[in-house]
N, C-alpha and C positions, 0 to 999 in steps of 0.2 A: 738209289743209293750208289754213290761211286766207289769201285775199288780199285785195288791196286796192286801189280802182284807180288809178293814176297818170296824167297828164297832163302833162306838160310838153315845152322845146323844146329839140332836140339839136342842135348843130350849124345851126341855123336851120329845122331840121325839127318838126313838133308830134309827140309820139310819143301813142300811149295803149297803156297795158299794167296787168297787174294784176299785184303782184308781193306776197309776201309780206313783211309791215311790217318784219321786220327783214333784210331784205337792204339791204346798205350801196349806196350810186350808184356806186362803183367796179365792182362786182362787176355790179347792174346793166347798167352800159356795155357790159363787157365779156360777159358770158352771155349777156344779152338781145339786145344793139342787134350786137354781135362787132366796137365797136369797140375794141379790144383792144391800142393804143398806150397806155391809162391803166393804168401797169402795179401789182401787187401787191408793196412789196416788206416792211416790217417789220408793214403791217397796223393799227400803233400811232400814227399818225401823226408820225412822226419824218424817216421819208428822203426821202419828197418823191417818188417814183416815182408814186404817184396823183393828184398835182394836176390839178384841171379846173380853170377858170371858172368859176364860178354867179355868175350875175347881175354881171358885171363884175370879182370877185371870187376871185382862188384860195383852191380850198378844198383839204382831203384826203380823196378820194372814198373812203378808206376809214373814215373820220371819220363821213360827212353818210349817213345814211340816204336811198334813194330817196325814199318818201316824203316827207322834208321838201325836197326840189326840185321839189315837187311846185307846179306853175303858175310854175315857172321858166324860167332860161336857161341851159343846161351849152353850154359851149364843151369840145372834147376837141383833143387836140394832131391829129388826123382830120380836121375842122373846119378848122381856123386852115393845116393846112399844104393843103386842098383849096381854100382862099377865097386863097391866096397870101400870106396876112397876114403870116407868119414865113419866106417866101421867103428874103429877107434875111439871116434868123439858120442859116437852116437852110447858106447858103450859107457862111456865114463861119465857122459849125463845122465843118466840112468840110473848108473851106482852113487851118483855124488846127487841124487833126486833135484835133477837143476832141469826137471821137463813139467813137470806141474798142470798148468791148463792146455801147452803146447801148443799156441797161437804162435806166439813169436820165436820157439825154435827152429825151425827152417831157417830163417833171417840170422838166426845166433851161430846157428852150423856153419852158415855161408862167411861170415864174418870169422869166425873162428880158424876157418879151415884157409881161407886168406893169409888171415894173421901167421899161424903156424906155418904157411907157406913160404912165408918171406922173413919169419927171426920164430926160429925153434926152440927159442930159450928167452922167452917171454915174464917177464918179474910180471908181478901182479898188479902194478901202476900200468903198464904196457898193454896189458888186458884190460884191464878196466876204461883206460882212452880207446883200446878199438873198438871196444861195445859202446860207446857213448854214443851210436846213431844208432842201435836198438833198444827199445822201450820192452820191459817185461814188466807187467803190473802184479808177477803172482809172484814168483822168489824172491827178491830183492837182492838179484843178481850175485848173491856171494856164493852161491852155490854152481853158480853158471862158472865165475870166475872158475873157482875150485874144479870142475871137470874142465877146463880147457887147460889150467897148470897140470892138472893129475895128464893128461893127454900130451900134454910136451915132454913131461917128466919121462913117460913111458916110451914113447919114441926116440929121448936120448939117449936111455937104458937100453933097446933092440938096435940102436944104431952102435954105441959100445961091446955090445956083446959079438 
């Protein structure tokens, strides 16, 4: 087996590991590091169950090769909900019951928390295209919608006060 060594920072952590070149950074995450919320679902990048961070950025960790994250930044849904970041959303999914079998929440936080990052005042059309690369097969995503508007709503209210 050949490997190869890696270097970058997880979650705010520098890791160093040798992994073999073509193991993807999902899989990574998950075998290596056992953060295991970036979950695996079509592999192709399509449903959005593997979305991390890199570098400010969602990617689909089944997509990016370890190595090329290599002298990076991976944020994992592990990260974001131990730094408190997605507190928030994590809350008003919960209350707006947009978590159900919770396969592809992780991928919906990550997306979410994006979204809200770059237009805080998000109409419901806006929402609904940026979830269009995650597949949920159990809510039928109005619920989802509904805790990431209820989540903007709330942070323009705390930003006004």
């Amino acid at each position: 087996m050949i490997t190869t060594p890696l270097e970058l920072r997880v979650n705010g952590e520098d890791v160093a590991e040798q992994v073999e070149p073509r193991t993807s950074l999902a899989d990574f995450l998950r075998d290596r590091l056992r953060l295991t919320g970036t979950h695996l679902g079509c592999e192709m990048g399509v449903c959005g169950a593997c979305l991390v961070i890199l570098d400010g950025a969602p990617v689909h960790g089944c997509l990016v090769l370890a190595v090329q994250a290599a002298g990076r930044d991976v944020q994992t849904i592990e990260g974001m909900s131990e730094t408190g970041l997605i507190a928030d959303l994590q809350t008003a999914f919960h209350e707006r019951n947009a978590l159900q079998c919770g396969y592809c929440t992780p991928g919906m936080m990550m997306t979410a928390h994006t979204l809200l990052s770059t237009d805080p005042d998000p109409d419901r059309d806006t929402i609904r295209q940026a979830l269009s690369g995650n597949y949920c097969r159990c809510t039928g995503y109005e619920a989802i919608v509904d805790a990431i508007a209820t989540t903007a709503a709330r942070r323009r209210e705390a930003a006004a006060a």
